[in-house]
FIKOLZA-1660 file (N, C-alpha, C; in steps of 0.1 Angstrom, whole numbers, plus 5000, padded with zeros to 4 digits):
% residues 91
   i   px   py   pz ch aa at
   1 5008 4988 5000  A  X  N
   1 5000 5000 5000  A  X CA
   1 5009 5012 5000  A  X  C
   2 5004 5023 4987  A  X  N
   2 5017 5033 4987  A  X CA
   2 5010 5043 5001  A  X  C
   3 5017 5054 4998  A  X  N
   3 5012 5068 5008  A  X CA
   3 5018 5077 5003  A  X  C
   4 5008 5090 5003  A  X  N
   4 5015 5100 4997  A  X CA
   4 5026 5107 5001  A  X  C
   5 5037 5109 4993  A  X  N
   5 5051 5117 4999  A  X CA
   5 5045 5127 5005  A  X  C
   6 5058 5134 5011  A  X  N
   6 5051 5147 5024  A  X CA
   6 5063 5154 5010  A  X  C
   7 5055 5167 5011  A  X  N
   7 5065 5176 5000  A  X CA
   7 5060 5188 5005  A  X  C
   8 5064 5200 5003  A  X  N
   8 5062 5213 5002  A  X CA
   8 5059 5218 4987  A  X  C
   9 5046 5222 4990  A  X  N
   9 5040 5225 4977  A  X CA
   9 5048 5241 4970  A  X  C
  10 5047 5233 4959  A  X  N
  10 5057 5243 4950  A  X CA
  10 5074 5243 4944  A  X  C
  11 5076 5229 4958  A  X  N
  11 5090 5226 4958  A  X CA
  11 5088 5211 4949  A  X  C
  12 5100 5211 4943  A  X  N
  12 5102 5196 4942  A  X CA
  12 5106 5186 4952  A  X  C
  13 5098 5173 4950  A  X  N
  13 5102 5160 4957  A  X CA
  13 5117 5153 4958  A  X  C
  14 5122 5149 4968  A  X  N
  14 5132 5141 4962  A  X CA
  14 5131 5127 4965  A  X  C
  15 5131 5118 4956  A  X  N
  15 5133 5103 4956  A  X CA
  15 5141 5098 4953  A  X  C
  16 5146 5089 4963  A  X  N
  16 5159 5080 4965  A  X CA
  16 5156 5067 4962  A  X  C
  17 5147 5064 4959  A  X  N
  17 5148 5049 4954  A  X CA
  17 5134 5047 4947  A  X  C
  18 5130 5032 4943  A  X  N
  18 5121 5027 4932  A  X CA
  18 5105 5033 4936  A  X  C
  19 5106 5027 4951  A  X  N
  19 5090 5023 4956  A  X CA
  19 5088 5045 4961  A  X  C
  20 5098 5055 4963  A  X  N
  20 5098 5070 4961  A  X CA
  20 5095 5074 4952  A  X  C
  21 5098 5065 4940  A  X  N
  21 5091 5072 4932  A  X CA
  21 5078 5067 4922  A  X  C
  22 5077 5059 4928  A  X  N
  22 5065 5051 4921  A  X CA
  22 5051 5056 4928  A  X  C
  23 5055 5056 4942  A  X  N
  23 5043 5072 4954  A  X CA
  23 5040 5081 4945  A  X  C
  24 5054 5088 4944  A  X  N
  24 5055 5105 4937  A  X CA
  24 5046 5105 4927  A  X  C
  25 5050 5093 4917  A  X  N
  25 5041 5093 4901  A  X CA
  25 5030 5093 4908  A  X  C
  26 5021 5085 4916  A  X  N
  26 5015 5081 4920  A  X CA
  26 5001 5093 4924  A  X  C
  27 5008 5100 4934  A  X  N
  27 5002 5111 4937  A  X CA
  27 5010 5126 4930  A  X  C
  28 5017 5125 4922  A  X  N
  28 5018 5141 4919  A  X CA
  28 5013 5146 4908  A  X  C
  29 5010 5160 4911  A  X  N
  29 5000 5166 4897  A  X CA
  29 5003 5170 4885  A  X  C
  30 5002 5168 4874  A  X  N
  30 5011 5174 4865  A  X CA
  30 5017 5184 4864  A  X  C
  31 5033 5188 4862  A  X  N
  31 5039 5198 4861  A  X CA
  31 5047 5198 4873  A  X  C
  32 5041 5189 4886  A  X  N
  32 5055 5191 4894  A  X CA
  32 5062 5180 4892  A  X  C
  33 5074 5183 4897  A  X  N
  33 5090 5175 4894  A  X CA
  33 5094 5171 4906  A  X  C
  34 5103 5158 4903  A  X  N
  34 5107 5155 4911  A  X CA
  34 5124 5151 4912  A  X  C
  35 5137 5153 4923  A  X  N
  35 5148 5150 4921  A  X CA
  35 5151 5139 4923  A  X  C
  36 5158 5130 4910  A  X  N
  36 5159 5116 4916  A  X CA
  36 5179 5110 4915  A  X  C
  37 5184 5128 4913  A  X  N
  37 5200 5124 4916  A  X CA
  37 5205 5136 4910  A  X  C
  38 5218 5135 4922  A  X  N
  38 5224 5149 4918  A  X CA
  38 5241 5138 4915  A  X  C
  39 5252 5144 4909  A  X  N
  39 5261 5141 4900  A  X CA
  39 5264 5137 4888  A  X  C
  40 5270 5127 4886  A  X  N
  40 5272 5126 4869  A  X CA
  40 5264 5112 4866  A  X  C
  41 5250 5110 4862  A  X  N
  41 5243 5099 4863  A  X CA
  41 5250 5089 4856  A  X  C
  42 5258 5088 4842  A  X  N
  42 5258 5082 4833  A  X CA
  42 5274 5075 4841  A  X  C
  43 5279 5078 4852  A  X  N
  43 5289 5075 4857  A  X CA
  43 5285 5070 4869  A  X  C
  44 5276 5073 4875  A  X  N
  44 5270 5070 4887  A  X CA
  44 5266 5055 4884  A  X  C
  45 5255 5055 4874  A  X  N
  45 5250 5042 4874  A  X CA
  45 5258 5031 4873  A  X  C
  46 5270 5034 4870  A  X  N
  46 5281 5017 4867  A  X CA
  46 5281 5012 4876  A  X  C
  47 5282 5024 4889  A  X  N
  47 5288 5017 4900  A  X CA
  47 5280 5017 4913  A  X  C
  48 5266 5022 4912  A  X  N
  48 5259 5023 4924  A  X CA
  48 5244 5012 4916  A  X  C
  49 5243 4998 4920  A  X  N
  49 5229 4990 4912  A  X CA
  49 5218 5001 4919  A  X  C
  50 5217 5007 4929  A  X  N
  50 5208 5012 4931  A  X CA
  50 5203 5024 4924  A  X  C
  51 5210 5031 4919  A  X  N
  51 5210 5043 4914  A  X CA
  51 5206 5040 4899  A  X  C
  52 5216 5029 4891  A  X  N
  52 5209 5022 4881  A  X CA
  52 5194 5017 4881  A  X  C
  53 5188 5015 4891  A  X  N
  53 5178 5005 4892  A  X CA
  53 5164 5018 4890  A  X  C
  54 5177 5029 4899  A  X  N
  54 5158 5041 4904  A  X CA
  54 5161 5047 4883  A  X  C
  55 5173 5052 4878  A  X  N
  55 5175 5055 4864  A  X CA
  55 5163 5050 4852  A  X  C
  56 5167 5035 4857  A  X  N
  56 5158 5029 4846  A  X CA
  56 5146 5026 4846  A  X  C
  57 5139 5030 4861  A  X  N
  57 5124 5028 4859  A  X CA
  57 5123 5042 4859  A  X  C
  58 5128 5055 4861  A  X  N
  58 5126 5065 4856  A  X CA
  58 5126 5067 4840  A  X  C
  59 5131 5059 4834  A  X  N
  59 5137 5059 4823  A  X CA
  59 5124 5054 4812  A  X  C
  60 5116 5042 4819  A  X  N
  60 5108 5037 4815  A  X CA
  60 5093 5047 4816  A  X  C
  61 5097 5051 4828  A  X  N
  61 5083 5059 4829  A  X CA
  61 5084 5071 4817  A  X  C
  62 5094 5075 4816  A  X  N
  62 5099 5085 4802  A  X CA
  62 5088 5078 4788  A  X  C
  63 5095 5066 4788  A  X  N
  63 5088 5058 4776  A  X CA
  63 5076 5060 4780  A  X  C
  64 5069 5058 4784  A  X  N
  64 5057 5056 4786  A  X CA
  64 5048 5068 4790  A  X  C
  65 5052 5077 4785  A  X  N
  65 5049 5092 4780  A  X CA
  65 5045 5097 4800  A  X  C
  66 5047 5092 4807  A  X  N
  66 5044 5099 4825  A  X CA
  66 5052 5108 4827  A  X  C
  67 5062 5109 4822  A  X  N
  67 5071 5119 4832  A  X CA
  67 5080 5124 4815  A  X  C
  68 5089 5136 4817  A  X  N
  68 5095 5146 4809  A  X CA
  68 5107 5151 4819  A  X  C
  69 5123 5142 4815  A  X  N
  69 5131 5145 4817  A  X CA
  69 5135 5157 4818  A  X  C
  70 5144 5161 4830  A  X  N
  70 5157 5171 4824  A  X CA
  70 5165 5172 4835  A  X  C
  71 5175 5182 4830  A  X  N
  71 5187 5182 4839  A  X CA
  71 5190 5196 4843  A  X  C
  72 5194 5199 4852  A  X  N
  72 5205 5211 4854  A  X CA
  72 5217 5210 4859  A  X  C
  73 5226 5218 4852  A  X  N
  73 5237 5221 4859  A  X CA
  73 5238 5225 4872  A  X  C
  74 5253 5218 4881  A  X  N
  74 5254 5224 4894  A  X CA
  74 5263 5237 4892  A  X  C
  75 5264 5247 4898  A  X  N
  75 5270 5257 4893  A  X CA
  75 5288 5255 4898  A  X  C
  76 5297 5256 4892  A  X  N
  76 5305 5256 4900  A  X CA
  76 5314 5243 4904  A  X  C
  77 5309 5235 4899  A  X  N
  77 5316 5216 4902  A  X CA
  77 5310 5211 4886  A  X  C
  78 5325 5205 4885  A  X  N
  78 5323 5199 4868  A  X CA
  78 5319 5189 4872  A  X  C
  79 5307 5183 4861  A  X  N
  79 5300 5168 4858  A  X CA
  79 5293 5166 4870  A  X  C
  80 5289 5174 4873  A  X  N
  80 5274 5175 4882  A  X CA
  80 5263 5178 4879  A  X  C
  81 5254 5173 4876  A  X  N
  81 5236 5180 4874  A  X CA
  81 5231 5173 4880  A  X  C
  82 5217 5178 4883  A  X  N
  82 5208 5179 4893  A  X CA
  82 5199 5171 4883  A  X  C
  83 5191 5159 4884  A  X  N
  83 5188 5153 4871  A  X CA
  83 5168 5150 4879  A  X  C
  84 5161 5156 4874  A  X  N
  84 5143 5156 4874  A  X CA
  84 5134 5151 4866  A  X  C
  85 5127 5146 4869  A  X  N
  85 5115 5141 4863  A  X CA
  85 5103 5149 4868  A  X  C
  86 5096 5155 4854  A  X  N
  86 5081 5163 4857  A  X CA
  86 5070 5156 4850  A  X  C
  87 5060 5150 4862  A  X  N
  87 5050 5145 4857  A  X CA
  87 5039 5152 4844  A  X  C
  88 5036 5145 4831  A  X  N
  88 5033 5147 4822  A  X CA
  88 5019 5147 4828  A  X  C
  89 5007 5157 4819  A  X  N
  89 4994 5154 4820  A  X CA
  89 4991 5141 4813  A  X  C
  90 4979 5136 4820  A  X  N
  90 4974 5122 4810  A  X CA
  90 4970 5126 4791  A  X  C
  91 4971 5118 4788  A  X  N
  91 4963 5126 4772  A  X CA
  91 4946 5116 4769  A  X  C
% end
């Protein structure tokens, strides 16, 4: 049984793992976002299965038109971004 994340409305969520963000999709309304990793993901994932694991169901939920990638840079520290998922309206 999920339960709705506690978030401050206006802010983004952050989720650290599968069943975080499967809530968030769960209950958030379209257009908010959520953080699901700050550093260099595409280096991250080799070496953390966990980080791989939240990636690719993020990855999938992409496919499956729920959520709309993106990234920001961290200011200041090379190969860092702040990497978000913003829930898509249904169509």
């Amino acid at each position: 049984m999920s339960t709705e994340p506690q978030h401050i409305e206006g802010k983004p969520a952050t989720v650290w793992n599968i069943a975080d963000f499967r809530s968030w999709l769960m209950f958030a309304r379209p257009g908010e976002r959520c953080h699901y990793h700050q550093g260099w993901l595409m280096e991250d994932r080799q070496r953390d299965p966990e980080i791989d694991s939240l990636a690719t169901e993020i990855w999938q939920a992409y496919e499956d038109g729920k959520v709309v990638l993106c990234q920001q840079r961290v200011p200041g520290v090379r190969r860092s971004f702040i990497y978000m998922a913003i829930k898509r309206s249904p169509e």
